[in-house]
C-alpha positions in Angstrom: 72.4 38.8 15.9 72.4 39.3 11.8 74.6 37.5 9.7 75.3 39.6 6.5 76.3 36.8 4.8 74.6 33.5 5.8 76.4 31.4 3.1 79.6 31.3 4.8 78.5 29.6 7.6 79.2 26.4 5.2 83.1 27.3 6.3 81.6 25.6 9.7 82.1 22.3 7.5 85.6 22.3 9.0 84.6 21.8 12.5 83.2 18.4 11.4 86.4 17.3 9.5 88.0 18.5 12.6 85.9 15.8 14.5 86.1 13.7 11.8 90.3 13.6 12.0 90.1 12.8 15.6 88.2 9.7 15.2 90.1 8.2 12.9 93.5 9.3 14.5 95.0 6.0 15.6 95.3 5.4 19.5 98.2 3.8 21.2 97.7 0.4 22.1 99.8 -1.6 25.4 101.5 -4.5 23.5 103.4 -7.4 25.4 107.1 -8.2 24.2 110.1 -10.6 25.1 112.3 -7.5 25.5 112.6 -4.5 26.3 116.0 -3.8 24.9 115.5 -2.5 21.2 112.7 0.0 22.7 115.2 1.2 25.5 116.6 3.8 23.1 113.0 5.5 21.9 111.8 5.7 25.6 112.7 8.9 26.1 111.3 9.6 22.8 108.0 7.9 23.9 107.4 10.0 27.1 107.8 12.8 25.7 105.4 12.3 22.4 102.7 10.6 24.2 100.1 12.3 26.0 100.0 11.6 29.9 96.7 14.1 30.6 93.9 13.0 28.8 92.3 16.7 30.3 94.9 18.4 28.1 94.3 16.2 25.1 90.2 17.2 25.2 91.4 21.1 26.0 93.5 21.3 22.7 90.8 19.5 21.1 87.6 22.3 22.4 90.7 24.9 21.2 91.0 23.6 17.5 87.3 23.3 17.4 86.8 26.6 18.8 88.8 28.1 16.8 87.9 26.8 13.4 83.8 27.6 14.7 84.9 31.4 15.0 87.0 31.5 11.4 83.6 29.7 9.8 81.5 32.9 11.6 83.7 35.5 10.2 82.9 34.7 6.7 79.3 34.7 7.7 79.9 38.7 9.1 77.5 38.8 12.3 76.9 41.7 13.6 74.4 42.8 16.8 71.4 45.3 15.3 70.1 47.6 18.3 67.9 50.2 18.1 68.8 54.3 19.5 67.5 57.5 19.3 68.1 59.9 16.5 71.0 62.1 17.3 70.5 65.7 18.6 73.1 67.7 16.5 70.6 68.4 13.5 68.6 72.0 13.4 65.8 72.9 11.4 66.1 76.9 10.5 62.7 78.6 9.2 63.8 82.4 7.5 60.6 84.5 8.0 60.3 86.0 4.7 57.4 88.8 5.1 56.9 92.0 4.3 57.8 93.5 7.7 61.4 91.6 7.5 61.8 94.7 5.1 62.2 96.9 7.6 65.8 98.2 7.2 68.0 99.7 10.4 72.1 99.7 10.4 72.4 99.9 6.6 71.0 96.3 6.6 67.6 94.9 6.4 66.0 92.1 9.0 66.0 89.5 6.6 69.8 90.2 5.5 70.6 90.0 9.3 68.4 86.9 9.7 70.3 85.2 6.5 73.9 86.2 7.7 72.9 85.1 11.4 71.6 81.3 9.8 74.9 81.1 7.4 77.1 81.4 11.0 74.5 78.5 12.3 75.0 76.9 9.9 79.2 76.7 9.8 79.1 75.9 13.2 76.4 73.2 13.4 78.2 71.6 10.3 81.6 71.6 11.5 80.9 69.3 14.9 81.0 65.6 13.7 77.3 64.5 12.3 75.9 67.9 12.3 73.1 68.5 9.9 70.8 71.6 8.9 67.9 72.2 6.8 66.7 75.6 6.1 62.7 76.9 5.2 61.8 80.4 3.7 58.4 81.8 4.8 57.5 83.5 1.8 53.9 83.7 1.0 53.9 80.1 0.3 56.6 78.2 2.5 59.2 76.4 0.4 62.5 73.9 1.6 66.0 75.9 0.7 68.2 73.1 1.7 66.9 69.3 3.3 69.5 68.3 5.7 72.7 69.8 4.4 76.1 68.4 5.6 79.8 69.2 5.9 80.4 67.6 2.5 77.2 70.0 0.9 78.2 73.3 3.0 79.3 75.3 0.0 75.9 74.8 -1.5 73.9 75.7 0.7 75.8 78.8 1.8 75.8 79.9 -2.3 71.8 79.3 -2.2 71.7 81.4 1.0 73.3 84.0 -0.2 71.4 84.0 -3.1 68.5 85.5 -1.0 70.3 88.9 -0.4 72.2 89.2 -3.9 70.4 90.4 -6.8 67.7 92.3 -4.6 65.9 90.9 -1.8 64.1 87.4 -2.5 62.0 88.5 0.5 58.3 88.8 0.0 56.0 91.6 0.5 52.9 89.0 1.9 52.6 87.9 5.0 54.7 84.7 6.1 53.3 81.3 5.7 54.4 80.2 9.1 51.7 77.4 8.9 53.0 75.8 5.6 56.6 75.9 7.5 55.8 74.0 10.2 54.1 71.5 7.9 57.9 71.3 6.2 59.5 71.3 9.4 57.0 68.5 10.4 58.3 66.4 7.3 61.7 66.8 8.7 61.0 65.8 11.9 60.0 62.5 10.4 63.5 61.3 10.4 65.1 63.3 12.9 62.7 64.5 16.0 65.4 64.9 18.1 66.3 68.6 15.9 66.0 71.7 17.3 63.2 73.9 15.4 64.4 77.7 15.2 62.6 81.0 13.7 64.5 84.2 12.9 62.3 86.7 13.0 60.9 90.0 14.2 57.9 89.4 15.7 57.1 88.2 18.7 55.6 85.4 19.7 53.2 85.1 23.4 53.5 81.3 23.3 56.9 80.1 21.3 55.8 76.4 21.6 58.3 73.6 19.9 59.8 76.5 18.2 63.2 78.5 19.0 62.4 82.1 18.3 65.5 84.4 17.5 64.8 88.0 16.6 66.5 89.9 14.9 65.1 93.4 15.2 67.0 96.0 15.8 65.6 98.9 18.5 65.3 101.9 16.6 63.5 100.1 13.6 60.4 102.4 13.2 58.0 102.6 10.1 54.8 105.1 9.3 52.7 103.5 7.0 49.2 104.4 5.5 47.4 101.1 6.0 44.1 101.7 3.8 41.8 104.5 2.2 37.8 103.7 1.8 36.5 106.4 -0.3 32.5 106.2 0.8 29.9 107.2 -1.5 27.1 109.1 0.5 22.9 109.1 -0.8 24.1 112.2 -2.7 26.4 110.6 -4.6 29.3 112.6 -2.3 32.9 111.3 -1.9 34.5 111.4 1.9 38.1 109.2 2.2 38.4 107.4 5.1 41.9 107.1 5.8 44.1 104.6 8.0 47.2 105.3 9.3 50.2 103.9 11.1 53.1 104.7 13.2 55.0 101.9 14.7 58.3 102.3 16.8 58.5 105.6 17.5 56.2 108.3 18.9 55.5 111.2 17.0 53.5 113.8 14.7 53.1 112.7 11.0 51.9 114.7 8.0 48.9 113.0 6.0 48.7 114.5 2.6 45.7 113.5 0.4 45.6 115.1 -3.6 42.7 113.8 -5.3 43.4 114.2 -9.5 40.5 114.5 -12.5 37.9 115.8 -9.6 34.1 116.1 -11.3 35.7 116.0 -15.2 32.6 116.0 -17.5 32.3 114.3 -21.0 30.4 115.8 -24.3 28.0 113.5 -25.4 30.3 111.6 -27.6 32.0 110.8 -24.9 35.1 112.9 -25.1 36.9 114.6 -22.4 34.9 118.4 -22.3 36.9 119.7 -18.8 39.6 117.9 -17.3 38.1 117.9 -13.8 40.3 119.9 -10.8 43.2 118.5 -8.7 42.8 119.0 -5.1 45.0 118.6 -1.9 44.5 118.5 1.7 47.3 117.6 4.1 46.6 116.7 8.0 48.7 116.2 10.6 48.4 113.5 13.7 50.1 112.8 17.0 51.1 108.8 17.6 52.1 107.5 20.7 53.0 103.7 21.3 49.7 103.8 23.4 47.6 104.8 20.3 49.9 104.0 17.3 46.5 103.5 14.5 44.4 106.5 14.0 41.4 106.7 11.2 41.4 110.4 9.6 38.6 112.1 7.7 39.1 113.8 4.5 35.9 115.5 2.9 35.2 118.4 1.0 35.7 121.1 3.7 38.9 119.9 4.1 40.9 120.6 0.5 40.8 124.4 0.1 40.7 124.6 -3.5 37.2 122.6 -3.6 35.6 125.4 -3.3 32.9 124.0 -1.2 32.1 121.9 -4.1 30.9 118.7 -3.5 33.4 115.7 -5.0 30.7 113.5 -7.3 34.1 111.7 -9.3 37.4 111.4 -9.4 40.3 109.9 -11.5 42.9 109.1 -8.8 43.3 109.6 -5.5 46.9 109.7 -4.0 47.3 109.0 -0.3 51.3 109.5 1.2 53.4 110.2 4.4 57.0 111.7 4.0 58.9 110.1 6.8 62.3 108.7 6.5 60.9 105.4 8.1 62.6 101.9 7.5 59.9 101.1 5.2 59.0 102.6 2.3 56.1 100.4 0.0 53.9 101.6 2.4 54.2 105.2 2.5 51.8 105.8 0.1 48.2 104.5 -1.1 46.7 105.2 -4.6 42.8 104.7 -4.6 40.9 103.8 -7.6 37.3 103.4 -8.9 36.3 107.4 -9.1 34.9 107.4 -12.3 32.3 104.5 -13.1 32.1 102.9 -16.4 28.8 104.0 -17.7 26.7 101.5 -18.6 23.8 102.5 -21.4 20.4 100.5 -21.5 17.6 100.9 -24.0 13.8 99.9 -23.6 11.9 99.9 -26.7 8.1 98.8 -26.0 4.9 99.3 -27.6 3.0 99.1 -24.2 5.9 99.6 -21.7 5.0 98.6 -18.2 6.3 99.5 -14.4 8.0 95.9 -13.6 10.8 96.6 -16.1 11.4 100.7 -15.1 10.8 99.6 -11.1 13.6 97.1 -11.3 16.0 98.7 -13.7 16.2 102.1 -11.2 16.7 99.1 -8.4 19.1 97.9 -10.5 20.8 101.5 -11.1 21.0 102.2 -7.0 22.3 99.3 -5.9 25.0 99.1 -8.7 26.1 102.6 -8.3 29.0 101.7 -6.7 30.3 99.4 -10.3 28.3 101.5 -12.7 26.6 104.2 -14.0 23.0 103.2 -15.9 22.0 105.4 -18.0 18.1 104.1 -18.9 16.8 105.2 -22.3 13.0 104.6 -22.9 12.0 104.8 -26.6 9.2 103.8 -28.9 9.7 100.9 -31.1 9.9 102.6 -34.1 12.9 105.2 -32.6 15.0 102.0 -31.4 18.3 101.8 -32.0 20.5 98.5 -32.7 23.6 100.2 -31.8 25.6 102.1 -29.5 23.7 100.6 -25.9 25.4 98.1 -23.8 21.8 96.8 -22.8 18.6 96.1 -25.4 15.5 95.4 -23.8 12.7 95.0 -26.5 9.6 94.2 -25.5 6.3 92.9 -28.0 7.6 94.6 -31.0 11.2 93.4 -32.2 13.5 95.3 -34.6 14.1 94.0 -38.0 17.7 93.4 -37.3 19.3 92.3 -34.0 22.1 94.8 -32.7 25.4 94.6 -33.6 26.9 95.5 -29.9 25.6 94.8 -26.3 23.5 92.2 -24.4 19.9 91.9 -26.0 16.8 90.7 -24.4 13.4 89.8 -26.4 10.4 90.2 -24.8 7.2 88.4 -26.0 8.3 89.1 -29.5 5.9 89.4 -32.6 8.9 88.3 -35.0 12.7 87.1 -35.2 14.8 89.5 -35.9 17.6 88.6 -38.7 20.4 87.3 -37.1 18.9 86.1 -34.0 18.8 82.5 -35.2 14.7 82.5 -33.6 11.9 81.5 -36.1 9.0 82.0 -34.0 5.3 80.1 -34.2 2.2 81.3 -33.1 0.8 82.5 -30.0 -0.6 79.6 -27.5 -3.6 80.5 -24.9 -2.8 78.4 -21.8 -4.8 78.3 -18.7 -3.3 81.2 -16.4 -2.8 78.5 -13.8 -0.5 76.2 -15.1 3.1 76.9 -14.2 6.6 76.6 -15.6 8.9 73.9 -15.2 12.8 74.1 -14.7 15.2 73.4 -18.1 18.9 73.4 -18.2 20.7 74.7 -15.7 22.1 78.3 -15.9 23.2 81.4 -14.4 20.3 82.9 -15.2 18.1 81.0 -13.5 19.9 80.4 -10.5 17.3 81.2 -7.3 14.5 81.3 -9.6 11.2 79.2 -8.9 9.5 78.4 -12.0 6.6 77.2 -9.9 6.1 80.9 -8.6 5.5 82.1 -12.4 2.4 80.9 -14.3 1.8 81.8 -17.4 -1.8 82.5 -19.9 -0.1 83.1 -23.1 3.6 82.7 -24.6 4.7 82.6 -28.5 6.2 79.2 -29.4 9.3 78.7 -30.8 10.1 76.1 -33.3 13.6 76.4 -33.7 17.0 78.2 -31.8 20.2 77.4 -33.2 22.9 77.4 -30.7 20.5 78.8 -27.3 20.0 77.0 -23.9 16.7 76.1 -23.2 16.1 77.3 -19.3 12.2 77.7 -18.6 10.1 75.0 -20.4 5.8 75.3 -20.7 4.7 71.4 -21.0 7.5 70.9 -23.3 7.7 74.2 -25.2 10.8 76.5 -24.4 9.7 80.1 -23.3 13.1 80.9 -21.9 15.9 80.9 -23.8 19.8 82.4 -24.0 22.9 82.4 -25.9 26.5 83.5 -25.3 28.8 83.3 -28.2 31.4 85.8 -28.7 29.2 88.9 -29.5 25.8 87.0 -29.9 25.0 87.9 -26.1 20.9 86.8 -26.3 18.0 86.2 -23.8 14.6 85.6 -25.0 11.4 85.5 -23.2 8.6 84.2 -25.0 6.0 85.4 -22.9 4.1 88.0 -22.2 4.8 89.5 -18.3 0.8 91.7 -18.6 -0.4 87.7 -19.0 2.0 86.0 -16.7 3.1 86.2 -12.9 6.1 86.6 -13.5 6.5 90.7 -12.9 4.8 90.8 -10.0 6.9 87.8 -8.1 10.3 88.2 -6.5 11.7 86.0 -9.6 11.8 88.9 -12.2 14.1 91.1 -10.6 16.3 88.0 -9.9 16.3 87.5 -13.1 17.5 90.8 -14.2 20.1 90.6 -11.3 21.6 87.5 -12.7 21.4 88.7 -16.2 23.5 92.1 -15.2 25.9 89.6 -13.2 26.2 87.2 -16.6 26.8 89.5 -19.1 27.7 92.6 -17.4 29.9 91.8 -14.6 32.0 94.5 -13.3 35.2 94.3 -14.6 36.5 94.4 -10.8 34.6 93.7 -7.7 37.6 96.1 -5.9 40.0 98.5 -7.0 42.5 97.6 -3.9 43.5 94.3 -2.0 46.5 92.8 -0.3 49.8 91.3 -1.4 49.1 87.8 -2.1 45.5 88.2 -2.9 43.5 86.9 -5.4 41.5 89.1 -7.5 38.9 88.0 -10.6 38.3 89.7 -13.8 35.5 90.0 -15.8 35.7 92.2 -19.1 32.8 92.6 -20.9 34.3 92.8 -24.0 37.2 92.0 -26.0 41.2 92.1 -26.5 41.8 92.1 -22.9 44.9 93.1 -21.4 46.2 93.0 -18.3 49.4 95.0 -17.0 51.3 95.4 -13.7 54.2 94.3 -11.9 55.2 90.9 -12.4 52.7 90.9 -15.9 54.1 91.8 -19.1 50.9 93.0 -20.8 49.1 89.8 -20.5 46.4 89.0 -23.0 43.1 87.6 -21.4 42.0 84.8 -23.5 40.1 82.8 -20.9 37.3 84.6 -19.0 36.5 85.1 -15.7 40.6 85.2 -15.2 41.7 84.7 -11.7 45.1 85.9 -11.0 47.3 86.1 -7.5 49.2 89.5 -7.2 52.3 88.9 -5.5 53.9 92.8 -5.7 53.0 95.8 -4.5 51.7 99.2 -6.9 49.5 100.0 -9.8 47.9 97.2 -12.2 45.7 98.1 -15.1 43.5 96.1 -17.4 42.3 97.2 -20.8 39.5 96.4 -22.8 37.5 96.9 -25.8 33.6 97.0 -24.4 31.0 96.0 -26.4 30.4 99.0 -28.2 33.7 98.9 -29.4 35.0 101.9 -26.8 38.3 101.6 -24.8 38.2 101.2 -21.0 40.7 101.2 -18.5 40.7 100.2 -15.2 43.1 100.0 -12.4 43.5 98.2 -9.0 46.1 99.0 -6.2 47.5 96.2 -4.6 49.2 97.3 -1.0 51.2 95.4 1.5 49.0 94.0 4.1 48.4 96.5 7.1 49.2 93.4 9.5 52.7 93.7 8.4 53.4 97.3 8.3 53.3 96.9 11.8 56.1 96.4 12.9 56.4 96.0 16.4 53.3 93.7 16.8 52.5 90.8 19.4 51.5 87.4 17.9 49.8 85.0 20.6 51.0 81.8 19.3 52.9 79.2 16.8 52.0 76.6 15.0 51.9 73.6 16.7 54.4 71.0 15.7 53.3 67.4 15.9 56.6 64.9 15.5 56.8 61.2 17.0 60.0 60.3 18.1 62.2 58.8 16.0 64.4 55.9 16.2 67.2 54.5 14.3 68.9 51.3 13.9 72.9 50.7 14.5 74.8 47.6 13.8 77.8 46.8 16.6 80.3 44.5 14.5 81.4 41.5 15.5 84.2 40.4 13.5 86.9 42.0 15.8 86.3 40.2 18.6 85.3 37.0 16.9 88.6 37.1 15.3 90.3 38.3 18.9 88.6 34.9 20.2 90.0 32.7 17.7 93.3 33.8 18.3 93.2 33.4 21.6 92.2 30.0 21.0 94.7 29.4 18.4 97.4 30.8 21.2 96.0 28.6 23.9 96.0 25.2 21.4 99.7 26.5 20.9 100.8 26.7 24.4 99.4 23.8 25.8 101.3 21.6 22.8 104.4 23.5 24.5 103.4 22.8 27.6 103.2 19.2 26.2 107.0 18.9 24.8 108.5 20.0 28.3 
């Protein structure tokens, strides 16, 4: 028992002046007298005042003392703390919010029917007594709608519940983060495991677990999607499209149609536009059954008539789309990207050019056909140019000034060129056995052994304002680079005919690394799911990026990493080195998982809740105060009882 206020048990003092009163109450006393006569009149009076049961005396006595004990305990408040389970009329409601709760049947969507169906669970689970519902959206990233809405907060959540059907759909087009709603759900559970978990949904679910699945499909949903395109780029440089497509629901024939825009458009040496290139379309046509709902088709140059037979070597756009009257439409159609490669221009200027830089630079061009395309410009020294190339290799003889565009690279140079920030020293013989050692860490060097590369003769360096020192000989840098706004540098001091270093696996690591430093490729993909990530990397200036969602976002801090949430076209725009404009798009589609809409999922997340338990107070006054009656009642009668 738990006394909410302990102080009043002071009003127990009474009981003691209670006792006290009793023992100083004086007691009749048997007195001898010479008559009887003057008392003859009061005897009546006497038997009926003084007590002839000493039992009743002591019972009216435990009554008064009884009584006062229970008025002292009701100023103290007792009350009886016991401990019961949490009460079952609670329910948790997760709304699947992915892109297949899109799918729209009966003039209404799933997700409007799911929200309608949990706004009726809701009015009834809130109007039995001590009801209590909390509803989680499984968007992309799971988020809490309402925690444990009552009666009294009913109108609110219903306004926020409608909210997710007025004002277009706040359903996403990701998949559902099912996993970050149980984790909410989990949180709930905390304080009331005894609440029912339900999912309205459309899939279905192999193993349902803690969870209540209703779905709210209807039968004669049905969707034809086109799930993905890979254009593949054969040793001949040839474009084939490898198309994927879809037909849940319903089994039937379905019309593919392919047109393919700018096809093989050719530029004039300063760069302009000389023919626009041809558009081309091919259509196919498919049988789906529910047996063999995905099919991969095939599109090459045999199979869009006005081709010509002509092989497809580039292409602006390609447009990928089914025409069916489906219950989805975002993904009817496909746009593929990434036909026409940004053109990436190198120069090699050497007095004596050797085979380790030409080798690795065709390397180079092969295995980033797919980003670029290299064009490789050998010249002598004294024909170099300082503008106009993306890439400046020169090599033993250096140019008077250093380029005003692009990425240069100084090999074994006789002199600093102005505006490098170099002033060289002489040249140092070294025994061709020593080795380098490692210097700052940097991109450059990253999987490069400086113990693999010795060295017979390097150029020393006295100072380099604003470089990082990477490759050090006994103290002596004879690697450097800088990246400063346009002052994109990396100088080797050494000569490779003297040196190990173009002959081990480290010199084409390096020229990998330095294409992946300063000439990324703006993207590594020109598609990728709802909800993905994707990281850009212009190589120039005043970039911009544009797309649902993105209101021409300037790029001010690079590599940019940036989540695209919507479906369709984005495009960033940049000023390359060389001062030209590039554009560049990526298509972001709904994930082919969801497009299916009739699929089998084998299980939920697991919910892990311990059971709770609550504590409850029984109050005590009632029948403390019942008690004390009764013994104020019995203290009553037996002083009647006493009179008679």
């Amino acid at each position: 028992m738990n006394l909410l206020a302990p102080l009043g048990l002071l009003a127990l003092v009474g009981t003691l002046v209670l006792v006290a009163i009793y023992l100083i109450k004086p007691n009749y006393q048997q007195k001898f007298v010479s008559s009887t006569y003057i008392w003859k009149l009061s005897l009546k009076y006497k038997k009926k005042r003084v007590p002839v049961s000493p039992l009743r005396n002591l019972l009216i006595f435990l009554c008064q003392l009884f009584a006062l004990a229970a008025f002292g305990f009701l100023v103290a408040t007792p009350m009886i703390r016991q401990m019961t389970t949490t009460p079952k009329n609670e329910k948790i409601v997760v709304i699947d919010a992915s892109a297949s709760m899109l799918v729209k049947a009966e003039d209404s969507t799933r997700f409007e029917r799911a929200v309608d169906q949990v706004t009726t669970l809701a009015e009834s689970t809130l109007s039995e007594e001590g009801g209590a519902i909390s509803v989680i959206v499984a968007d992309s990233e799971a988020y809490v709608l309402a925690s444990r809405a009552t009666s009294e907060t009913l109108p609110d959540l219903k306004a926020k519940l409608a909210s997710l059907t007025e004002d277009g759909l706040r359903c996403g087009y990701g998949s559902a983060d099912l996993n970050g709603a149980a984790t909410l759900a989990e949180d709930i559970l905390k304080q009331n495991s005894e609440s029912e978990v339900l999912l309205y949904t459309a899939t279905e679910y192999i193993d349902k677990g803690d969870f209540t699945v209703v779905n709210v499909a209807a039968e004669d949903d049905f969707n034809v999607a086109v799930l993905g395109c890979t254009p593949t780029l054969s040793e001949t440089n040839t474009y084939s499209f490898l198309v994927d497509i879809g037909c849940y629901g319903r089994a039937k024939s379905v019309e593919v149609t392919c047109e393919i825009y700018g096809v093989n458009k050719t530029k004039d040496k300063d760069g302009n536009i000389s023919d626009p290139g041809k558009s081309l379309v091919a259509r196919k046509t498919e049988y789906f059954s529910e047996l063999s709902p995905t099919k991969t088709l095939t599109f090459t140059t045999e199979d869009f008539p006005d081709a010509n037979g002509e092989p497809i070597l580039s292409y602006e756009y390609m447009y990928v789309h089914v025409d069916e009257a489906d219950g989805f439409e975002k993904d009817n159609s496909y746009n593929v990207y990434g036909g026409e490669k940004t053109t990436l221009r190198i120069q090699y200027a050497s007095s004596q050019p050797n085979n380790f830089f030409s080798g690795v630079l065709r390397t180079l061009r092969q295995s980033k056909k797919g980003s670029f395309n290299i064009e490789i410009k050998e010249v002598e020294p004294a024909s170099a140019k300082t503008e106009g190339f993306d890439l400046y290799i020169y090599e033993h003889r250096m140019p008077d000034d250093m380029p005003t565009d692009g990425v240069v690279m100084l090999i074994d140079p006789d002199k600093a060129p102005y505006g490098s920030g170099l002033r060289l020293g002489e040249l140092v013989s070294v025994d061709s056995s020593s080795t380098l050692a490692s210097g700052t860490s940097h991109p450059l060097t990253s999987g490069i052994n400086p113990d693999r590369i010795t060295v017979a003769e390097y150029r020393k360096i006295v100072s380099s304002d604003g470089y990082d020192e990477l490759l050090y000989y006994h103290g002596d840098p004879v690697m450097l680079a800088k990246n400063d706004g346009n002052e994109k540098i990396v100088v080797l001091a050494l000569n490779l005919n003297k040196s190990s270093l173009g002959v081990v696996v480290d010199f084409p690591v390096l020229l990998y690394n330095l294409f992946e430093y300063y000439l990324p490729a703006t993207l590594t993909a020109n598609a990728c799911e709802v909800g993905g990530s994707v990281t850009l990397n212009p190589r120039g200036t005043d970039a911009i990026f544009d797309g649902p969602g993105y209101a021409r976002l300037p790029l001010t801090e690079l590599p940019a990493d940036l989540t695209l949430g919507l479906p369709g076209d984005y495009t960033i725009t940049q000023t390359n080195m060389r001062g030209d404009t590039e554009i560049e798009q990526i298509f972001v589609h709904v994930p082919a998982s969801e497009s299916d809409i009739s699929k089998q999922v084998d299980n939920l997340p697991t919910l892990h809740a311990e059971t709770t338990i609550v504590e409850s107070d029984i109050d005590l006054l009632f029948w403390i105060a019942l008690f004390a009656l009764a013994c104020l009642f019995l203290e009553w009668w037996l002083h009647s009882r006493e009179k008679n």
